[in-house]
VEXDREN-2710 file (C-alpha; in Angstrom, 1 decimal):
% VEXDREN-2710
k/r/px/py/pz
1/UNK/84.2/121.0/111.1
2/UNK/87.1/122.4/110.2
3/UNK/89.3/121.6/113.4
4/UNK/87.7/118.4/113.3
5/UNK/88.8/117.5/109.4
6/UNK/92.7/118.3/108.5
7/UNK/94.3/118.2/105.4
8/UNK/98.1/117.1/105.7
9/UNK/99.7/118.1/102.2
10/UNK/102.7/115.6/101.4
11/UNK/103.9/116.9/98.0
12/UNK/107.5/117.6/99.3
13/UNK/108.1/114.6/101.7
14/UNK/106.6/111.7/99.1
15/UNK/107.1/114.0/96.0
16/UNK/111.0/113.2/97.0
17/UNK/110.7/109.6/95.5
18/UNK/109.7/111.6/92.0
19/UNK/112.5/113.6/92.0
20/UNK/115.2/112.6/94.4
21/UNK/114.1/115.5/96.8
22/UNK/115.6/117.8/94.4
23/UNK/113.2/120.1/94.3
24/UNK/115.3/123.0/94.6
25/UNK/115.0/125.8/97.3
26/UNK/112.6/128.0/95.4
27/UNK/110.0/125.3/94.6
28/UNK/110.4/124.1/98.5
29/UNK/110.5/127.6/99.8
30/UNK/107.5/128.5/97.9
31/UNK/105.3/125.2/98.3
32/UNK/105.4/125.5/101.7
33/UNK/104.4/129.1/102.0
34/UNK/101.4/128.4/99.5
35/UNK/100.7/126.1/101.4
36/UNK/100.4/128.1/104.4
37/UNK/98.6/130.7/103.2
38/UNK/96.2/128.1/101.7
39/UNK/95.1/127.3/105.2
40/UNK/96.5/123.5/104.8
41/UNK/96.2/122.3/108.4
42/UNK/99.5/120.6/108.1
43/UNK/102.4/120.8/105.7
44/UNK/105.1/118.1/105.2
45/UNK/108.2/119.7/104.7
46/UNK/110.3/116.4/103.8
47/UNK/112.2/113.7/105.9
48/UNK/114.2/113.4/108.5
49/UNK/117.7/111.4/107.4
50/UNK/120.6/110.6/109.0
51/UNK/122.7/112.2/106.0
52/UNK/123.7/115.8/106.2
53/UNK/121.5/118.0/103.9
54/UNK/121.6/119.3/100.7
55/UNK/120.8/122.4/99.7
56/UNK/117.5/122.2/97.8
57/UNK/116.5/119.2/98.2
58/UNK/113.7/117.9/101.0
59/UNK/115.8/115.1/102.9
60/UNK/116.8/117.0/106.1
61/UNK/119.0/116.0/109.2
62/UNK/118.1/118.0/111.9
63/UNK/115.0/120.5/111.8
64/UNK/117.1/123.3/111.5
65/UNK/117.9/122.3/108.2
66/UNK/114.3/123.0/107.4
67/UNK/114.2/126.5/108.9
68/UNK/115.5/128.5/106.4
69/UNK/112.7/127.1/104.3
70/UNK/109.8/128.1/106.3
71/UNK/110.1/131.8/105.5
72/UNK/107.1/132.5/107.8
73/UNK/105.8/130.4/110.1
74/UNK/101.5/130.7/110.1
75/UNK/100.5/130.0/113.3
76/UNK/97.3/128.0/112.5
77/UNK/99.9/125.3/111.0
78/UNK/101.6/122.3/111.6
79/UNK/104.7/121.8/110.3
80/UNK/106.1/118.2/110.3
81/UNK/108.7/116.0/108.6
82/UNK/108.9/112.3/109.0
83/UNK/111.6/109.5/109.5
84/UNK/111.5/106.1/108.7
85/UNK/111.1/104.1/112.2
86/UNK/114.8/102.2/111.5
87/UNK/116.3/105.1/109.3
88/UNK/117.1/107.5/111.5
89/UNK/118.9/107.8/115.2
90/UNK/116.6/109.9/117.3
91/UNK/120.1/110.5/119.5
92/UNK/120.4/113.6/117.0
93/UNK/116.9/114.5/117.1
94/UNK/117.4/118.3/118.9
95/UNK/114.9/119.3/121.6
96/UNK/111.7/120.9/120.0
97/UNK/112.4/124.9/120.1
98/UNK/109.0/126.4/117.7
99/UNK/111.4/127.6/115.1
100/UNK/111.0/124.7/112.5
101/UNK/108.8/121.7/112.2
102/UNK/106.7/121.0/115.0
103/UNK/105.4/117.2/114.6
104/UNK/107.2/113.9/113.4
105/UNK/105.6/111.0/111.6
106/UNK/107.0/107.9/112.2
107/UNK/106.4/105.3/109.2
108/UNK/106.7/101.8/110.4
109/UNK/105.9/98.6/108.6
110/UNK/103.5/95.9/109.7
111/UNK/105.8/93.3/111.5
112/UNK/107.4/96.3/113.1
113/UNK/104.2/98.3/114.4
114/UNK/105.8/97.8/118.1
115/UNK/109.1/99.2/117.5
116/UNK/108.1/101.9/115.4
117/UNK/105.3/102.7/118.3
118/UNK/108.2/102.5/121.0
119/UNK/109.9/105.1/118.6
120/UNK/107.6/107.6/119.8
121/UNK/108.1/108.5/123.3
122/UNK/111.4/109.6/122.3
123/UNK/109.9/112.2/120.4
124/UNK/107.6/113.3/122.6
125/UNK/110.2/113.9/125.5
126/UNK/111.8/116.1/122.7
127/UNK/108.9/118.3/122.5
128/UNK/107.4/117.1/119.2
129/UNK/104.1/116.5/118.3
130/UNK/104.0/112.7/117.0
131/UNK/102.2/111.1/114.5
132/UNK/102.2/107.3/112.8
133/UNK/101.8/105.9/110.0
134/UNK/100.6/102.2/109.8
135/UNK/102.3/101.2/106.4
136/UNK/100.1/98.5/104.1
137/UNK/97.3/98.5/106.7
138/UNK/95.8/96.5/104.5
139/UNK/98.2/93.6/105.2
140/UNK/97.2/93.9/109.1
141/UNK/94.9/90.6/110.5
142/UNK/92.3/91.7/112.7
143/UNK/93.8/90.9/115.6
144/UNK/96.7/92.9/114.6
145/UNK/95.2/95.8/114.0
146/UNK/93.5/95.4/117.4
147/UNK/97.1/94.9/118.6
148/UNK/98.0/98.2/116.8
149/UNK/95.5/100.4/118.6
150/UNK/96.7/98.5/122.4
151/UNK/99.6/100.0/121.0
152/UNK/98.6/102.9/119.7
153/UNK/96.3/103.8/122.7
154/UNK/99.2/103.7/125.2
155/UNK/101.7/105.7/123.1
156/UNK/98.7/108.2/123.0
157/UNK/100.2/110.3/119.7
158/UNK/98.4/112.9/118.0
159/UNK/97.1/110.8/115.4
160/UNK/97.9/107.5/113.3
161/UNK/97.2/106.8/109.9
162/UNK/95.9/103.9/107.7
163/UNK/98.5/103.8/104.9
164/UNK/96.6/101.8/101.5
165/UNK/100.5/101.3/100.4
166/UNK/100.0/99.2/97.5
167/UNK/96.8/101.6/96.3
168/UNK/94.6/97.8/96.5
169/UNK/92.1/98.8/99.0
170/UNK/88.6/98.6/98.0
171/UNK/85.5/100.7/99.6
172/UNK/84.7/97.4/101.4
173/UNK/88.3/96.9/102.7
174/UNK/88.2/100.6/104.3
175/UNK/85.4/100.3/105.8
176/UNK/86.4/97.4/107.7
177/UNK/89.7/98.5/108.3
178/UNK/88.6/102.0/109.6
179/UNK/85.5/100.8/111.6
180/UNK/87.8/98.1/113.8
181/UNK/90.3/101.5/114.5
182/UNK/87.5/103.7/115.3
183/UNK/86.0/101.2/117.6
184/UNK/89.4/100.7/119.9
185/UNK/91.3/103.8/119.5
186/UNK/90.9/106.3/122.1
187/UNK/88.8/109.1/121.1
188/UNK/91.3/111.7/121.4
189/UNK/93.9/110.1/118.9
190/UNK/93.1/111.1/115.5
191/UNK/92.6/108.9/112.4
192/UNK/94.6/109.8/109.4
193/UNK/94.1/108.1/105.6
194/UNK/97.3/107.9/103.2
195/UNK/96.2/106.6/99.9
196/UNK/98.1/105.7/96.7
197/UNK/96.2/106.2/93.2
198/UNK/96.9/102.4/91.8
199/UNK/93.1/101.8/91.0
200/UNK/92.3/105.5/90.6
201/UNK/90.4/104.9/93.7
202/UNK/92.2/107.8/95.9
203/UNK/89.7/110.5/95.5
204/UNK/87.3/108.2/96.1
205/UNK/88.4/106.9/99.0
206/UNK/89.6/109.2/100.8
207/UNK/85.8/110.8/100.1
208/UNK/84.4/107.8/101.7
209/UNK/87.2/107.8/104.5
210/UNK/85.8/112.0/105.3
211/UNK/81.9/111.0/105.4
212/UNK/82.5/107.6/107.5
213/UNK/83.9/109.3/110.8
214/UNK/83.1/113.3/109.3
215/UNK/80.1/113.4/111.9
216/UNK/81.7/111.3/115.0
217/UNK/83.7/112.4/118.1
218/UNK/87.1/111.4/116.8
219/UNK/88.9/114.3/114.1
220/UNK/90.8/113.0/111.0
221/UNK/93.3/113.5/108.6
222/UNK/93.8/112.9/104.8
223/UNK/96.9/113.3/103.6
224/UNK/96.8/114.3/99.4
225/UNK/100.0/116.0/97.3
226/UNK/99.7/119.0/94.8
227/UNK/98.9/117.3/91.3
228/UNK/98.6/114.0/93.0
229/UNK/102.6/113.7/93.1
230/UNK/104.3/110.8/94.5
231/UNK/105.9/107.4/94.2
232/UNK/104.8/105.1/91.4
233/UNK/100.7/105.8/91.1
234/UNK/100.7/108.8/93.6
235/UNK/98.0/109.9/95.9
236/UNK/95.1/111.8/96.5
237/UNK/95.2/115.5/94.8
238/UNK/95.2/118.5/97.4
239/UNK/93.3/120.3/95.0
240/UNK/90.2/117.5/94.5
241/UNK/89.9/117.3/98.4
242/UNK/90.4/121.0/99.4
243/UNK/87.6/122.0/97.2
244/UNK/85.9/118.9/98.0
245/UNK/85.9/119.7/101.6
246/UNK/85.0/123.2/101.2
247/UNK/81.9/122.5/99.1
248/UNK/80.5/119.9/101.0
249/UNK/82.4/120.5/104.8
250/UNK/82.2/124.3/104.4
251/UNK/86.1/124.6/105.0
252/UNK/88.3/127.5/104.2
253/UNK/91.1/126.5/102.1
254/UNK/92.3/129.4/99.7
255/UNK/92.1/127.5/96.4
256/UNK/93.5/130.5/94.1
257/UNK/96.7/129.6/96.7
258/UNK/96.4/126.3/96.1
259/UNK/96.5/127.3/92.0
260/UNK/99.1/129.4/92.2
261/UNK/101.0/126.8/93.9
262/UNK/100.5/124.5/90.7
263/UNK/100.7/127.1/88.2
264/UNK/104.0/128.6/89.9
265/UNK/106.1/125.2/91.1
266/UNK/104.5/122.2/89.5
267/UNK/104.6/122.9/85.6
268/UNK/108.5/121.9/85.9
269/UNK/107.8/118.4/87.5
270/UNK/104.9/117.8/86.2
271/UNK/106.8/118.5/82.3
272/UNK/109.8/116.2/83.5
273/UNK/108.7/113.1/85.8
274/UNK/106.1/110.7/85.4
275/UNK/103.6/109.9/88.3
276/UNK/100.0/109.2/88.7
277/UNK/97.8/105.9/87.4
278/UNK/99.3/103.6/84.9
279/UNK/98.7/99.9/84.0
280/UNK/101.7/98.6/85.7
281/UNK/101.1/100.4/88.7
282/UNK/97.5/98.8/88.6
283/UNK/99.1/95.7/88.8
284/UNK/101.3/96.7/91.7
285/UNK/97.8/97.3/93.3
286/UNK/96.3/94.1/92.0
287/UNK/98.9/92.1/93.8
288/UNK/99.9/94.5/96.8
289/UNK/103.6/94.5/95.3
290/UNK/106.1/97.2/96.0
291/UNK/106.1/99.9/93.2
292/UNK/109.8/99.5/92.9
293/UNK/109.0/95.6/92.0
294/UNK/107.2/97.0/88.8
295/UNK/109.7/99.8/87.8
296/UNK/112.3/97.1/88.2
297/UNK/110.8/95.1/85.7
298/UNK/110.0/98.1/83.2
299/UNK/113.6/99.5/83.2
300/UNK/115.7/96.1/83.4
301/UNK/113.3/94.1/80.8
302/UNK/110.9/96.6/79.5
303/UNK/108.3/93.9/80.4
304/UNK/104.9/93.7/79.3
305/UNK/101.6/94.3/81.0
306/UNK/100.8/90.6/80.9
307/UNK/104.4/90.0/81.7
308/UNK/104.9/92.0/84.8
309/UNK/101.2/90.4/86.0
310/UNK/102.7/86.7/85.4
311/UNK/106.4/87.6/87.3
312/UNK/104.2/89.4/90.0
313/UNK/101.7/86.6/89.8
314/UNK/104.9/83.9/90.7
315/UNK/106.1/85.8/93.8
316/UNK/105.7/84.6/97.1
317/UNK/103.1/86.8/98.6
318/UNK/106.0/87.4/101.5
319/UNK/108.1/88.8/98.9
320/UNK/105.8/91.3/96.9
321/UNK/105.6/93.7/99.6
322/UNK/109.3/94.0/99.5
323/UNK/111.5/94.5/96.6
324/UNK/114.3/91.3/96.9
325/UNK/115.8/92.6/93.1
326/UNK/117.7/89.2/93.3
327/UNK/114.5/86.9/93.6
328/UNK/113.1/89.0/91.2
329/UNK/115.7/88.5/88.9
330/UNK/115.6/85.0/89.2
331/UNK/111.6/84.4/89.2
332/UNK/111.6/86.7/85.9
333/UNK/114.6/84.3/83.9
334/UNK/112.8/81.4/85.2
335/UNK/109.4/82.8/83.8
336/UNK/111.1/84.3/80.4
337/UNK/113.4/80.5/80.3
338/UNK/110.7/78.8/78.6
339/UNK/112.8/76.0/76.9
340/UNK/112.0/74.2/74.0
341/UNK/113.6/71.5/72.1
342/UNK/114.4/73.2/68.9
343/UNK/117.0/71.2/67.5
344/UNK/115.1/70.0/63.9
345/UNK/113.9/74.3/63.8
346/UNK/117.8/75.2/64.1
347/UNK/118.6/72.7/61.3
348/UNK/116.0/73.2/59.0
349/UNK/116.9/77.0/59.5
350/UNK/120.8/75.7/58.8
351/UNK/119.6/74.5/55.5
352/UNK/117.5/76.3/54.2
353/UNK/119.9/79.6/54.6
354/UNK/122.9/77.5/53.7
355/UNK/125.0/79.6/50.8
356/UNK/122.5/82.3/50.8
357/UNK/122.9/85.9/51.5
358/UNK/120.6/87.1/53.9
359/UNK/119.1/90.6/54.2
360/UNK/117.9/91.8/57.9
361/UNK/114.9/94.6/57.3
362/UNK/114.5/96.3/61.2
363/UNK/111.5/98.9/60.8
364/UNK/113.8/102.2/60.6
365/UNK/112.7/104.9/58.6
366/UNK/115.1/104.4/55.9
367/UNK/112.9/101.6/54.7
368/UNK/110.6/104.0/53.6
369/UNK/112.9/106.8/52.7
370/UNK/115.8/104.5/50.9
371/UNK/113.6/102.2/49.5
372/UNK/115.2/102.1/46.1
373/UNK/118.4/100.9/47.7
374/UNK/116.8/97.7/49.6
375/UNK/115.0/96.9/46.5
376/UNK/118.0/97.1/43.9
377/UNK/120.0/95.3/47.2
378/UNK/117.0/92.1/46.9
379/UNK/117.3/92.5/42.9
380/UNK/121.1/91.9/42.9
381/UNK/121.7/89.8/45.2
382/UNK/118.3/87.7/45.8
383/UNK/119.2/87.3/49.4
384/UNK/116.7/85.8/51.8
385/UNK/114.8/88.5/53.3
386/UNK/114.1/88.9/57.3
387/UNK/112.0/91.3/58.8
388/UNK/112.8/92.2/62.4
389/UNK/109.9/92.3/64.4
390/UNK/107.4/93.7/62.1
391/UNK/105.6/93.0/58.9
392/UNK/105.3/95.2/56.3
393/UNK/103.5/95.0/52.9
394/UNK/106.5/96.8/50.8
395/UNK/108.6/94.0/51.3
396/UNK/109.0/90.2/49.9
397/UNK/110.0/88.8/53.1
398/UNK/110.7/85.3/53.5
399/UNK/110.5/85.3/56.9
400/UNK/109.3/87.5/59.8
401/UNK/111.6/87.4/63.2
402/UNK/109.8/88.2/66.1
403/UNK/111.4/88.8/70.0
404/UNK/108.6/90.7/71.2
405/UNK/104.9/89.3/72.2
406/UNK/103.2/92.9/71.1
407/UNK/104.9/93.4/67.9
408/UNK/104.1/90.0/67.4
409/UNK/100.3/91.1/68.2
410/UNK/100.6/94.2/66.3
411/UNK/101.9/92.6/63.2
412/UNK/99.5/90.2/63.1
413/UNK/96.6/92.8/63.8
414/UNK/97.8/95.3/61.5
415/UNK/99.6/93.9/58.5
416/UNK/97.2/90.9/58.7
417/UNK/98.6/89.9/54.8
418/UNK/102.0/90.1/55.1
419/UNK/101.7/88.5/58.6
420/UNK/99.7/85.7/57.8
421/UNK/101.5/84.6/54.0
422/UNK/104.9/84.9/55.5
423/UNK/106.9/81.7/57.4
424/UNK/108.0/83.3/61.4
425/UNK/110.8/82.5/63.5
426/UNK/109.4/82.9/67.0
427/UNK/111.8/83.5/70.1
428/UNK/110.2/81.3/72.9
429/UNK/109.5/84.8/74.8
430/UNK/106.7/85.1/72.7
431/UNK/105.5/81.7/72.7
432/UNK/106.6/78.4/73.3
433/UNK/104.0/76.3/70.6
434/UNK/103.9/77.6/67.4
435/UNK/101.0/78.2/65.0
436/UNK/101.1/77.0/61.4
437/UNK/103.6/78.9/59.4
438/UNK/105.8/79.3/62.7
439/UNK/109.2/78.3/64.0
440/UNK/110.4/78.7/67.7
441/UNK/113.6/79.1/68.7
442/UNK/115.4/79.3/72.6
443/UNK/115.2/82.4/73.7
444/UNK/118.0/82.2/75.7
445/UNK/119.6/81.0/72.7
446/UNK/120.1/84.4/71.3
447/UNK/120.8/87.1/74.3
448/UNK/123.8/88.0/76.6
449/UNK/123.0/89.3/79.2
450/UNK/125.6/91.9/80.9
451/UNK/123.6/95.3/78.6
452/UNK/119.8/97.2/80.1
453/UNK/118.1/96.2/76.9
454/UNK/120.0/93.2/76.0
455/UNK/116.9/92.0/73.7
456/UNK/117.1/94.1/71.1
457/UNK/115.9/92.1/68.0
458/UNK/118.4/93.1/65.7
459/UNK/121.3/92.0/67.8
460/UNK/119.1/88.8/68.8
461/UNK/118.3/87.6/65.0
462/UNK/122.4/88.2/64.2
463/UNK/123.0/85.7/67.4
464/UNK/120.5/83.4/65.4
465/UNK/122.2/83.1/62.4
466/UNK/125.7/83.1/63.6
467/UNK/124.5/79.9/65.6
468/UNK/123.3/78.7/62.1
469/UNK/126.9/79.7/60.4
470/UNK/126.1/82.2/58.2
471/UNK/128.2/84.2/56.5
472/UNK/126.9/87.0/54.6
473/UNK/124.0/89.1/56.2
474/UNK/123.2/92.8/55.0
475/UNK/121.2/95.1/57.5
476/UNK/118.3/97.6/56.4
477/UNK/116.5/100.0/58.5
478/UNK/118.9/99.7/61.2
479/UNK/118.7/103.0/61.4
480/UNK/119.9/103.6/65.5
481/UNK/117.1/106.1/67.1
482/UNK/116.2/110.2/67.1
483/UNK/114.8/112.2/69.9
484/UNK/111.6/112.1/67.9
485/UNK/110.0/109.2/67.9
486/UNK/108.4/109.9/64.6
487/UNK/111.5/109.9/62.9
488/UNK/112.9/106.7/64.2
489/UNK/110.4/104.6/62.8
490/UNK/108.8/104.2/59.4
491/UNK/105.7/103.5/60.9
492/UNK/105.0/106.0/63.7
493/UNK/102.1/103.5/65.7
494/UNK/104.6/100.7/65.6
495/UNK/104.5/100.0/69.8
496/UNK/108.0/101.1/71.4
497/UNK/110.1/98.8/73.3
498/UNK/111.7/101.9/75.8
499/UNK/109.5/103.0/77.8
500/UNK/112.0/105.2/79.2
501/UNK/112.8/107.0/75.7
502/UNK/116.5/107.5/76.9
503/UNK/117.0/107.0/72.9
504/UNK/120.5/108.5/72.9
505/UNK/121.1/105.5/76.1
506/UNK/119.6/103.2/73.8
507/UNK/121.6/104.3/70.7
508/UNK/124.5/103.7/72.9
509/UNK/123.8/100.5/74.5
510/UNK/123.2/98.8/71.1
511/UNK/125.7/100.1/69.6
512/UNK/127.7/98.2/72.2
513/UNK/126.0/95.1/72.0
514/UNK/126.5/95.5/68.2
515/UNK/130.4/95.8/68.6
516/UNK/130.5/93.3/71.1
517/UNK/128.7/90.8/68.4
518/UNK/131.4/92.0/65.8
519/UNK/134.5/91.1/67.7
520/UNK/132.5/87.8/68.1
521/UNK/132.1/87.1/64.4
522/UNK/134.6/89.0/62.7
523/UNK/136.2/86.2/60.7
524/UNK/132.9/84.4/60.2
525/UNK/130.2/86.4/59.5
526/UNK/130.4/89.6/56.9
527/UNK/128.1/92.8/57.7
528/UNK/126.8/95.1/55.5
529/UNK/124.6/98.0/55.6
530/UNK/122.3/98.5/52.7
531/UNK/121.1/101.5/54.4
532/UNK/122.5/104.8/56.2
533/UNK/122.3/103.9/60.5
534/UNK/124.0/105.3/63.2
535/UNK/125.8/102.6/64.2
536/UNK/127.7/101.8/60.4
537/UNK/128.4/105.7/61.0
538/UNK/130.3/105.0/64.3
539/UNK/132.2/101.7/63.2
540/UNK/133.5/104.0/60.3
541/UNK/134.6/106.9/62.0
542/UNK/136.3/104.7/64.6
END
């Protein structure tokens, strides 16, 4: 059984997407010897590029690039790198010599099955043992997939692969997928299954993948990564399906290897990059949608879970599986436009602030800790009070400005008092009809776009009322962000808005959007802080 069931171990070839293939030459060195010494049938050592390689990483451009990292070649092993079928020119593809990899897997995507195939003999005349892998199988009709295994059949490789790209296959969808293969593929090709963890289905399915052909003629492959690591949602663990297969398969993989291997290389990645199941990247499985569609979304808009689905949602299914940044650009604006006539809001807004002072309270933690200040501030001056995205009980607000659909929801649920008794001004991003007690403004009314995180509500609620002419605004709780989230805000379950927590980026970026906004106004509008923040700190000492 064991000859007839391989584990292919991928942590260093789709683990690059993670960390730019920087894993650096002791981590590759020593994965791959763990790896080895684990008795993983097959070891991917990285890919196959047509740029010249960098020490440490695992993009390679010949494979004696990858020799020095094999420090001892086991000979029950396959070594193997892979190329994308249009990414790399096999004319520099050296004759196969045993001293470095000894396979290529050729990736190719649906519409291209035939020329990634033809790919292959090339490879073979080299010496190589081939491999393929069928990207979004799941995409395939039926008659292509018949198609695939004519072709597949005649190019006669060591194996191809089912690839769930997207991570949206179901138990159903496998079985149909892998039944149709296993019924027109030669015998002697193998069947491989590449998962991706989208529905936390991996595991599973690569289970169900192991007992559906485990007792045929035909041998198989799962491919898994240490810790699961790879792009977006990642894939099945080695660790789960090693010790899977030797307690069920009787197999012999050394799992104290397979632990030291975690406990000696992963820590570092697994402390400093994010992979592995998250609500966004169920979504990218919901709608079989390139993972690079979501992070898109997450680092240019920090878009919400409902959000992303809706944008997703609104793609044309052609261009989901794809990442057109463009289109996606344009389908999100178009889906965040929502414009509303909100000419009698603007001017009831104009009158009711007109020759008022006006006091902006963003959720900071000087709120809390400077208190006394914002209080003798609204005592002195009896300015109109704002609060940005957040309701508080401490505070007599007037109003409540809200940019953001889960503050908006948290607010509400939370601070249902001050919520409810206090009139909001809505930006159209959160909704377009308002409820009693509400106001809606244009969201496009109040952004400029040119900045990552060009919503900021602060900056957004300033571009309101310099629409409306005012001319005296004082800021509280603007307080610019820490390292620790704690100490940014005054209430630490308030929901953040940077997903990335870049908060030094983000200090910066405002800041900028914040200067830019003063140039804007300087002879119209006068600024002042009732509180200590960041960015009064850097206007002064410029």
């Amino acid at each position: 059984m064991k000859n007839k069931i391989q584990v292919l171990d991928c942590t260093l070839r789709d683990g690059a997407y993670i960390v730019d293939s920087k894993f650096g030459t002791p981590a590759i060195k020593g994965i791959i010897k763990k790896m080895s010494e684990a008795n993983i049938d097959i070891v991917e050592c990285g890919w196959l590029k047509d740029s010249a390689h960098k020490e440490g990483t695992t993009f390679f451009h010949i494979p004696k690039d990858i020799e020095p990292y094999i420090t001892e070649k086991n000979p029950g092993v396959i070594y193997t790198a892979m190329i994308d079928w249009d990414r790399y020119n096999l004319a520099q593809l050296p004759d196969y010599d045993g001293k470095s990899i000894d396979a290529i897997r050729v990736v190719f995507p649906q519409q291209k099955f035939r020329e990634g195939i033809a790919l292959g003999k090339i490879i073979k005349d080299k010496g190589y043992k081939l491999f393929f892998q069928a990207a979004n199988t799941l995409g395939y009709s039926d008659s292509e997939l018949l198609a695939l295994a004519e072709e597949i059949n005649m190019a006669k490789p060591v194996s191809v692969s089912i690839v769930d790209t997207f991570g949206a296959m179901y138990s159903n969808n496998l079985t149909h997928i892998v039944s149709l293969l296993d019924n027109n593929l030669s015998t002697a090709i193998k069947l491989g299954f590449h998962s991706h963890n989208n529905q936390q289905l991996s595991f599973a399915l690569s289970m169900q993948f192991i007992e559906m052909l485990a007792y045929g003629r035909r041998g198989i492959i799962v491919d898994s990564s240490l810790c699961g690591m790879g792009r977006g949602a990642g894939n099945a663990t080695t660790e789960l399906i090693a010790n899977y297969l030797n307690q069920k398969f009787n197999a012999n993989y050394d799992m104290n290897m397979i632990m030291d291997a975690i406990d000696t290389y992963m820590g570092y990645f697994i402390e400093n990059y994010n992979w592995g199941y998250s609500t966004p990247y169920f979504i990218a499985g919901m709608y079989c949608t390139h993972v690079n569609n979501i992070a898109y979304l997450l680092n240019n808009h920090r878009a919400t879970a409902k959000d992303m689905r809706n944008v997703i949602c609104a793609l044309p299914k052609n261009k989901r599986t794809s990442y057109d940044y463009d289109f996606l650009e344009k389908t999100f604006i178009e889906y965040q436009k929502k414009d509303i006539d909100d000419t009698a809001v603007l001017k009831e807004l104009k009158e009711k602030f007109k020759k008022r002072k006006l006091l902006l309270i963003s959720p900071g933690k000087t709120i809390v800790t400077q208190k006394d200040k914002i209080i003798r501030y609204i005592k002195d001056n009896e300015p109109v009070v704002i609060g940005i995205n957040a309701a508080f009980s401490d505070y007599p607000y007037d109003y409540i400005f809200f940019s953001n659909k889960i503050r908006y929801d948290y607010a509400r649920d939370i601070y249902p008092a001050s919520f409810h008794m206090t009139k909001r001004i809505l930006s159209s991003s959160v909704k377009t009809e308002p409820d009693d007690n509400e106001m809606v403004v244009n969201f496009n009314l109040l952004i400029k776009r040119g900045w990552e995180h060009y919503d900021n509500a602060m900056i957004m609620c300033l571009r309101l009322l310099n629409k409306l002419h005012i001319q005296d605004v004082a800021l509280a709780g603007f307080d610019g962000f820490s390292d620790n989230y704690s100490d940014s805000y005054c209430d630490t379950t308030l929901p953040s808005l940077n997903p990335k927590n870049n908060w030094n980026e983000l200090n910066e970026e405002i800041m900028d959007m914040f200067m830019d906004f003063k140039a804007m106004t300087e002879s119209s509008m006068k600024l002042t802080f009732v509180t200590d923040s960041k960015f009064n700190a850097e206007v002064l000492k410029n």
